[in-house]
N, CA, C, O and CB atoms as a CASP TS submission, in Angstrom:
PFRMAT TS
TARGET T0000
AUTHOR 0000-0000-0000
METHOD Language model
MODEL 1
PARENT N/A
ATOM      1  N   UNK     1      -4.715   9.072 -14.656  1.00  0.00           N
ATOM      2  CA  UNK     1      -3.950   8.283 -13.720  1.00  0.00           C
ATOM      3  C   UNK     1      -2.789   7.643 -14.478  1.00  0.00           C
ATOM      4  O   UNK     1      -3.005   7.193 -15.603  1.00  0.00           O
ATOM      5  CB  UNK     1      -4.840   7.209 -13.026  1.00  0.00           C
ATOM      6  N   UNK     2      -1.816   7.587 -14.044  1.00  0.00           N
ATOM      7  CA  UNK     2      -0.302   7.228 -14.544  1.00  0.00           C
ATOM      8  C   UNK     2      -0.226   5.568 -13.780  1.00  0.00           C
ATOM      9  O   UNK     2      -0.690   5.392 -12.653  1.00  0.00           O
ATOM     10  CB  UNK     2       1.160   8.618 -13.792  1.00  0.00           C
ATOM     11  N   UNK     3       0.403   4.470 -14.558  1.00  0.00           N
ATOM     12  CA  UNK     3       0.653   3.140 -14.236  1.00  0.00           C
ATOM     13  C   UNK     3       2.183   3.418 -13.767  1.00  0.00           C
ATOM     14  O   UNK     3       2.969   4.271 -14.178  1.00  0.00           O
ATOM     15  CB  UNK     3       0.385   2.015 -15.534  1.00  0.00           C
ATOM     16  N   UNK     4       2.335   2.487 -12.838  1.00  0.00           N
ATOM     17  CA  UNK     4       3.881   2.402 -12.445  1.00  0.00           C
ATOM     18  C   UNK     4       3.871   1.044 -12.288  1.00  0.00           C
ATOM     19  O   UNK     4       2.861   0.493 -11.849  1.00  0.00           O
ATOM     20  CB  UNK     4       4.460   3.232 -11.083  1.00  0.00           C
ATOM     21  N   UNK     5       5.212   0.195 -12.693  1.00  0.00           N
ATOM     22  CA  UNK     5       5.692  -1.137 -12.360  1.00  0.00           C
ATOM     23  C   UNK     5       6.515  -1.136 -11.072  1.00  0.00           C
ATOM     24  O   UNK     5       7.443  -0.353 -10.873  1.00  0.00           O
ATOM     25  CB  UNK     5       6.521  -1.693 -13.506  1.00  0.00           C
ATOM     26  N   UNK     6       6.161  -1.945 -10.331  1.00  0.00           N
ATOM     27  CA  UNK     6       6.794  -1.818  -9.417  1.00  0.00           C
ATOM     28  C   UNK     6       7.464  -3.527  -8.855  1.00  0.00           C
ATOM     29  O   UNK     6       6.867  -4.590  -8.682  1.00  0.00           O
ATOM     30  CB  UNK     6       5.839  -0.971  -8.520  1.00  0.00           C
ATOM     31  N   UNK     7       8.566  -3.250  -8.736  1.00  0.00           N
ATOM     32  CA  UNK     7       9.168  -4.760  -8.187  1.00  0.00           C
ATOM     33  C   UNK     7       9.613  -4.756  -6.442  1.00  0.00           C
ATOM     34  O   UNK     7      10.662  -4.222  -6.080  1.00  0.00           O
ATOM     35  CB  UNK     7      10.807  -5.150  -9.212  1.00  0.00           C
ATOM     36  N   UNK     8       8.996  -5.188  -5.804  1.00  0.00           N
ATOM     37  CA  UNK     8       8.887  -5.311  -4.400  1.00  0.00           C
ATOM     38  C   UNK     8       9.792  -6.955  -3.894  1.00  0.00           C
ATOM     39  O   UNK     8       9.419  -8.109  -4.107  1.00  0.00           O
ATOM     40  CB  UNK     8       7.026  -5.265  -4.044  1.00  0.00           C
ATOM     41  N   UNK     9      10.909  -6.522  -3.265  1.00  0.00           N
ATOM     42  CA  UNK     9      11.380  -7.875  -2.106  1.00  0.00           C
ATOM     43  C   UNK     9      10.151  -8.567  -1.536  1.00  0.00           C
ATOM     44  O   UNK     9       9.001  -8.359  -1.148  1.00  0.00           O
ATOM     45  CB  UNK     9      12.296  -7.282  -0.597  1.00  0.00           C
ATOM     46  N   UNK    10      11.293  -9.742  -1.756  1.00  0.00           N
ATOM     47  CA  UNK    10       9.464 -10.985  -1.017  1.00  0.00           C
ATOM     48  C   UNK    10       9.097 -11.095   0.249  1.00  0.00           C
ATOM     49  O   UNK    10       8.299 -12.004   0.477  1.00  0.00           O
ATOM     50  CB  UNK    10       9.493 -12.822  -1.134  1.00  0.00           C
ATOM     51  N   UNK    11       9.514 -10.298   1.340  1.00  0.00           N
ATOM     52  CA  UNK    11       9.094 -10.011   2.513  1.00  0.00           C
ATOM     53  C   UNK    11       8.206  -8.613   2.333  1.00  0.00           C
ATOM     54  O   UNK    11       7.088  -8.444   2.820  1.00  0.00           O
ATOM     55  CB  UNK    11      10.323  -9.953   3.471  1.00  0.00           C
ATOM     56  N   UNK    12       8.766  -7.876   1.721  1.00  0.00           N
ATOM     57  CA  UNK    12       7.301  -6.910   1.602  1.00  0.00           C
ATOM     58  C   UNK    12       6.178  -7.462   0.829  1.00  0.00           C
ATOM     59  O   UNK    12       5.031  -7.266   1.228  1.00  0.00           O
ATOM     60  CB  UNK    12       7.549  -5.480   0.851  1.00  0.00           C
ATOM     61  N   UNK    13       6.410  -8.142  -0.255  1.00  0.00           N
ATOM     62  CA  UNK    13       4.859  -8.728  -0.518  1.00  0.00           C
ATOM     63  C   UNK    13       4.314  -9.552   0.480  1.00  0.00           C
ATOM     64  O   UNK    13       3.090  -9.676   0.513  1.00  0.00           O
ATOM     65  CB  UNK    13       4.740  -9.601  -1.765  1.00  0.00           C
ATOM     66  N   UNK    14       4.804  -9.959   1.049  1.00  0.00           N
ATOM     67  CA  UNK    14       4.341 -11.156   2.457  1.00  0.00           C
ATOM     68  C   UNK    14       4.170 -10.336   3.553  1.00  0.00           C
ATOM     69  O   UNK    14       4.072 -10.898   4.643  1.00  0.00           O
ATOM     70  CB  UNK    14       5.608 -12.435   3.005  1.00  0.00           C
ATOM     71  N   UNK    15       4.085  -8.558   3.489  1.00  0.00           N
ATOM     72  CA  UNK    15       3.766  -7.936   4.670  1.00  0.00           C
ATOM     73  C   UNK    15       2.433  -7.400   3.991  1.00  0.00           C
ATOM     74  O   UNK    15       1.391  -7.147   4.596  1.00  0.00           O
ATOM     75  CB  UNK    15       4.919  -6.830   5.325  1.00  0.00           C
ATOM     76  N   UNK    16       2.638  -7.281   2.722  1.00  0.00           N
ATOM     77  CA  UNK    16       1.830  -6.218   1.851  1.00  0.00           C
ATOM     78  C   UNK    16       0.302  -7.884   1.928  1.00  0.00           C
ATOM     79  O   UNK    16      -0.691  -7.740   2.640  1.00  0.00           O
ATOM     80  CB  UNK    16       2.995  -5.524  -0.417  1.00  0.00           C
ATOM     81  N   UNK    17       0.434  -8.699   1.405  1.00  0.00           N
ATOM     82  CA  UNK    17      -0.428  -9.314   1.833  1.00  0.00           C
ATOM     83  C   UNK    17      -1.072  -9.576   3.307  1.00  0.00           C
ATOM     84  O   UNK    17      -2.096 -10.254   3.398  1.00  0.00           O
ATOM     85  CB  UNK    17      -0.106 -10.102   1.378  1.00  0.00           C
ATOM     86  N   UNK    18      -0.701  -9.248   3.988  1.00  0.00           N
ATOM     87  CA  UNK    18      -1.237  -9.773   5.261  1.00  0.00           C
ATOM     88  C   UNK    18      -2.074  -8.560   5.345  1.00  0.00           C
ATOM     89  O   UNK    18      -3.278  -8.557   5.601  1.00  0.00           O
ATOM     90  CB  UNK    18      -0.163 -10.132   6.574  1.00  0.00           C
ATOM     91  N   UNK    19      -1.137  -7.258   5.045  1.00  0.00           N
ATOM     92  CA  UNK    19      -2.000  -5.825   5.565  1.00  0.00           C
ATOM     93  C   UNK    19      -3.259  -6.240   4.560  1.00  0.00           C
ATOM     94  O   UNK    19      -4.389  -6.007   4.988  1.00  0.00           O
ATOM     95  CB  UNK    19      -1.096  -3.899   5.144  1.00  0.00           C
ATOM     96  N   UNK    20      -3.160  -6.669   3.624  1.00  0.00           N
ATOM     97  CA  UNK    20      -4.513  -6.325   2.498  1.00  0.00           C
ATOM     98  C   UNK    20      -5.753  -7.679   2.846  1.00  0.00           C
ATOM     99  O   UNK    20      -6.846  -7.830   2.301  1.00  0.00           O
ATOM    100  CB  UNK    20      -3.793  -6.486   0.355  1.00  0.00           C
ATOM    101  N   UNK    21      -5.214  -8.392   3.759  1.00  0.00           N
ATOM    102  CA  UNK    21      -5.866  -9.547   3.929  1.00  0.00           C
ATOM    103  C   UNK    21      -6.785  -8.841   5.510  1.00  0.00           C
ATOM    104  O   UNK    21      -7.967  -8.979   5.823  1.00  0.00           O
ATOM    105  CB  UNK    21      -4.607 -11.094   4.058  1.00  0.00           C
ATOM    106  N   UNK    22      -5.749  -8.150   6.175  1.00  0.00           N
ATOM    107  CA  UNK    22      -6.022  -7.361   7.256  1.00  0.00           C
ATOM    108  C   UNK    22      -7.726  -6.389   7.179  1.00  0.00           C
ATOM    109  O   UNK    22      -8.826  -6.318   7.728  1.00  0.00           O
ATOM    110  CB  UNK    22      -4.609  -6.353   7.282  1.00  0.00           C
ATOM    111  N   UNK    23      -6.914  -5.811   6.092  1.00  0.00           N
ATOM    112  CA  UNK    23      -8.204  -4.191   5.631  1.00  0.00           C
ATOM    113  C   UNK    23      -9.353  -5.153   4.758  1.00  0.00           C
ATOM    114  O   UNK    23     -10.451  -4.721   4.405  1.00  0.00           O
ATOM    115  CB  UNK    23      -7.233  -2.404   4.032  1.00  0.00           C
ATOM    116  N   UNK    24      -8.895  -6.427   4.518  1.00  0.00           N
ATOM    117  CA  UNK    24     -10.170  -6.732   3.503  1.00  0.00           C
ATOM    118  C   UNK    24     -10.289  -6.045   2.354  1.00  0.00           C
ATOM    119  O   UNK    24     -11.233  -5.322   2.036  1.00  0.00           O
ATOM    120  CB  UNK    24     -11.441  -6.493   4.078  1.00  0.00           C
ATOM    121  N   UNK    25      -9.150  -6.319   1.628  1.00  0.00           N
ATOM    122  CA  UNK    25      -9.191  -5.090   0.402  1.00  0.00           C
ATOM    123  C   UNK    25      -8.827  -6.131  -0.791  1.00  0.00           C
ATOM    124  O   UNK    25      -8.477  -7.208  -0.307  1.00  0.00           O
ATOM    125  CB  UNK    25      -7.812  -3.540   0.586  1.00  0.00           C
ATOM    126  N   UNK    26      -8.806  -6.121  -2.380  1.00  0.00           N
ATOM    127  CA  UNK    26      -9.141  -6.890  -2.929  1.00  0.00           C
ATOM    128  C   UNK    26      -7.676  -7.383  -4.022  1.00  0.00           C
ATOM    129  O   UNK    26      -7.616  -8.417  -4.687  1.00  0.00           O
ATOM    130  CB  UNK    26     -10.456  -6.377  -3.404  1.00  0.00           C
ATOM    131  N   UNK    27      -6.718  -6.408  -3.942  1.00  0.00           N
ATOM    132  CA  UNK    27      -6.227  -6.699  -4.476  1.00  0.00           C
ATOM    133  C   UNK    27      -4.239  -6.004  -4.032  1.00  0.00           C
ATOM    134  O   UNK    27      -4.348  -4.987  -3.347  1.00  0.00           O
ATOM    135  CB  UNK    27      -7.164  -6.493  -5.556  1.00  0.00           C
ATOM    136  N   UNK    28      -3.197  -6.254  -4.212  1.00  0.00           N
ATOM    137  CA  UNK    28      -2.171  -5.901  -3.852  1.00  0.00           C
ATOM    138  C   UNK    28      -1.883  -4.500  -4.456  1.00  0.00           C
ATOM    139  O   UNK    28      -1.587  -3.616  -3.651  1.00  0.00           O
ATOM    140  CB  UNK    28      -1.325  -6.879  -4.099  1.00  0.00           C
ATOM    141  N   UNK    29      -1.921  -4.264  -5.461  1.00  0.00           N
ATOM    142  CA  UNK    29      -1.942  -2.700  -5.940  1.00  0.00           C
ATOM    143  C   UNK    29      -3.202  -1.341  -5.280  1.00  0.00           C
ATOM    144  O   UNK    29      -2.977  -0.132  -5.334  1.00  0.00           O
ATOM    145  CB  UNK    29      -2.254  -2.906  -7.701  1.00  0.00           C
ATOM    146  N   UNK    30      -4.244  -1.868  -4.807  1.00  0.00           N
ATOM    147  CA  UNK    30      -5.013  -1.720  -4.326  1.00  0.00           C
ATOM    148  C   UNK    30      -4.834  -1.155  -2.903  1.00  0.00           C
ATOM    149  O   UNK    30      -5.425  -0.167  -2.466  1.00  0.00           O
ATOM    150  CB  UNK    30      -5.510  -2.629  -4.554  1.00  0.00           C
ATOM    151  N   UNK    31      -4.007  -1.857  -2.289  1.00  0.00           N
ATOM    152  CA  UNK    31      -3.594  -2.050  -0.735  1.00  0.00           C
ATOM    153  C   UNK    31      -2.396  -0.657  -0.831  1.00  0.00           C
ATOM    154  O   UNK    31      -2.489   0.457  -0.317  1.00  0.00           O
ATOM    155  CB  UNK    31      -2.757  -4.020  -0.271  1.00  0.00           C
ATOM    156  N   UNK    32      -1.133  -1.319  -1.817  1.00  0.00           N
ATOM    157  CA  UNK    32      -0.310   0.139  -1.729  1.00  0.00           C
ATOM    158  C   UNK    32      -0.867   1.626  -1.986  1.00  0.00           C
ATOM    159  O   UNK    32      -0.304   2.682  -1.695  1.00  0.00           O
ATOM    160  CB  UNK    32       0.754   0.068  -2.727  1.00  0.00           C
ATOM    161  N   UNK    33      -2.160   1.435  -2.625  1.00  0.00           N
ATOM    162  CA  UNK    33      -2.538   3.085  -2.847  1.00  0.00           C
ATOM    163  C   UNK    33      -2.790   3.115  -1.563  1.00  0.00           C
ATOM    164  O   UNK    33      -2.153   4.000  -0.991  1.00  0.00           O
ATOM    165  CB  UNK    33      -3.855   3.691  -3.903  1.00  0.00           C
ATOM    166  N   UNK    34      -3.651   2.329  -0.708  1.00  0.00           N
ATOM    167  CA  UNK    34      -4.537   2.286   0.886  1.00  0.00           C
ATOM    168  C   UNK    34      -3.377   2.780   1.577  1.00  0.00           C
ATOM    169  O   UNK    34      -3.509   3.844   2.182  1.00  0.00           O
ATOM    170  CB  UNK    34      -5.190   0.559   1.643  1.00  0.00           C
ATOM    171  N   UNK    35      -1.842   1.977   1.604  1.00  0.00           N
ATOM    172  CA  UNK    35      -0.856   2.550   2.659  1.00  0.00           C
ATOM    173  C   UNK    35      -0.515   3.821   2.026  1.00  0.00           C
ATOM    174  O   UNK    35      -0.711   4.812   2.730  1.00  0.00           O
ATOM    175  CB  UNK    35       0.513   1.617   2.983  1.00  0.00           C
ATOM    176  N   UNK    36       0.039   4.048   0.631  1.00  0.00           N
ATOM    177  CA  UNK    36       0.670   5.206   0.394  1.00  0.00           C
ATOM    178  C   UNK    36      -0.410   6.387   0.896  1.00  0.00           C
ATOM    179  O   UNK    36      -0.060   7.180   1.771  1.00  0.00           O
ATOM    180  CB  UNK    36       1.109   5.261  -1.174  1.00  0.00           C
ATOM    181  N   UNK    37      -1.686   6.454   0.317  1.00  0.00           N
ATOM    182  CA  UNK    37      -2.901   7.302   0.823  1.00  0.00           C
ATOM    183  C   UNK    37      -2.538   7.531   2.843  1.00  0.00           C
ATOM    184  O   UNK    37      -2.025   8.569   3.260  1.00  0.00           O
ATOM    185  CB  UNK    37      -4.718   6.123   0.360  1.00  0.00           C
ATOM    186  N   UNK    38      -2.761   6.876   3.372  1.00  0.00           N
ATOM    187  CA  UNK    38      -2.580   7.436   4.995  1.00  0.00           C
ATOM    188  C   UNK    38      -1.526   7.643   4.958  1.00  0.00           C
ATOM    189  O   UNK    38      -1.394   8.523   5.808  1.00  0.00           O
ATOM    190  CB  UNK    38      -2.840   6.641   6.259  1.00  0.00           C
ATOM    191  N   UNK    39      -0.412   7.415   4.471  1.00  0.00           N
ATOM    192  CA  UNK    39       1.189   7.635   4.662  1.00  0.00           C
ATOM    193  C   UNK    39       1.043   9.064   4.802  1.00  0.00           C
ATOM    194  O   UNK    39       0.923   9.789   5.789  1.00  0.00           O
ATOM    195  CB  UNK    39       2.318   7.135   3.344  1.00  0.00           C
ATOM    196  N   UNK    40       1.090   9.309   3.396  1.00  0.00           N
ATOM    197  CA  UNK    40       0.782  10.846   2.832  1.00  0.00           C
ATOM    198  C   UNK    40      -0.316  11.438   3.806  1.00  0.00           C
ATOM    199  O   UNK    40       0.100  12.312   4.566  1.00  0.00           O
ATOM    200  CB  UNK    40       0.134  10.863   1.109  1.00  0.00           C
ATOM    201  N   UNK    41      -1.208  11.212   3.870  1.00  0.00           N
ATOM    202  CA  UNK    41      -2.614  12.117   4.467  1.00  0.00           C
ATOM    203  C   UNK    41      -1.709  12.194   6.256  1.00  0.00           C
ATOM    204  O   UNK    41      -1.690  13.296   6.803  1.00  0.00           O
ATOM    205  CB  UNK    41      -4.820  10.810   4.380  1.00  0.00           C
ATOM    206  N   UNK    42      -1.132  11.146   6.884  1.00  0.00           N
ATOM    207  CA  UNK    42      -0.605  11.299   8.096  1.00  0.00           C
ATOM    208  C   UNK    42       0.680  12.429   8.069  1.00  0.00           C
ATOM    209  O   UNK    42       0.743  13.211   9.017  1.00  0.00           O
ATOM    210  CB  UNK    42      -0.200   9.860   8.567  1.00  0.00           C
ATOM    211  N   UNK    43       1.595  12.505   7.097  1.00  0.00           N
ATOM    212  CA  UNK    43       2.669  13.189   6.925  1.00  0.00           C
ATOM    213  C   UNK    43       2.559  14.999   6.718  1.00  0.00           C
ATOM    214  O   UNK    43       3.299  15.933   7.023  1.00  0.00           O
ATOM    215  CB  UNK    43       3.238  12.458   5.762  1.00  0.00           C
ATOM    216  N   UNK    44       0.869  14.846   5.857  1.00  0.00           N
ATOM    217  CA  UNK    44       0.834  16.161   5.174  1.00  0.00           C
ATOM    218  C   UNK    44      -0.290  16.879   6.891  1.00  0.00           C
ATOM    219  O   UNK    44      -0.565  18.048   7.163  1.00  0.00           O
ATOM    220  CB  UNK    44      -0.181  16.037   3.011  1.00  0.00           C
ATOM    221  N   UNK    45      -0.516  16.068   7.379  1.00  0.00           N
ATOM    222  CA  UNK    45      -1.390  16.540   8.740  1.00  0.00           C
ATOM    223  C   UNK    45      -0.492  17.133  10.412  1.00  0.00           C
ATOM    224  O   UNK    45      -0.807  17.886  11.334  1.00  0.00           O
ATOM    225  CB  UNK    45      -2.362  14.923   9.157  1.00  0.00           C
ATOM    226  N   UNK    46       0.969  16.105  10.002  1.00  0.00           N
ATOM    227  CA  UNK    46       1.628  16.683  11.043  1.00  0.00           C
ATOM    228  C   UNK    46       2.849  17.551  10.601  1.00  0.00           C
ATOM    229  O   UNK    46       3.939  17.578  11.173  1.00  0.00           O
ATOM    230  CB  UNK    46       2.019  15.632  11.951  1.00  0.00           C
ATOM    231  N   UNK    47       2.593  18.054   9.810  1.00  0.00           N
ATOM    232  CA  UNK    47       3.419  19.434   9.118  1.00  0.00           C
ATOM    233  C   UNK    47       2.530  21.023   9.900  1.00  0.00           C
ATOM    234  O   UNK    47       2.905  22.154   9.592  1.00  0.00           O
ATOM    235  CB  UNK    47       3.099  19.376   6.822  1.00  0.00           C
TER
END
């Protein structure tokens, strides 16, 4: 697995928290794999 830094505007961390507060998930890096994962799995399904 490869690390990436990532610097996010403070309205997406204040969306990115709510979603992760939402799913009950534990941590903010955590949450972006959760969105990027359905992003991808939704994108690669309606191809």
């Amino acid at each position: 697995m490869k690390r990436v830094m990532l610097s996010l505007p403070e309205e997406m961390v204040i969306l990115i928290e709510k979603e992760r507060k939402d799913r009950y998930l534990e941590t903010i890096p955590e949450t972006v794999r959760v969105i990027l994962s359905d992003y991808l799995r939704n994108k690669i399904n309606k191809k």
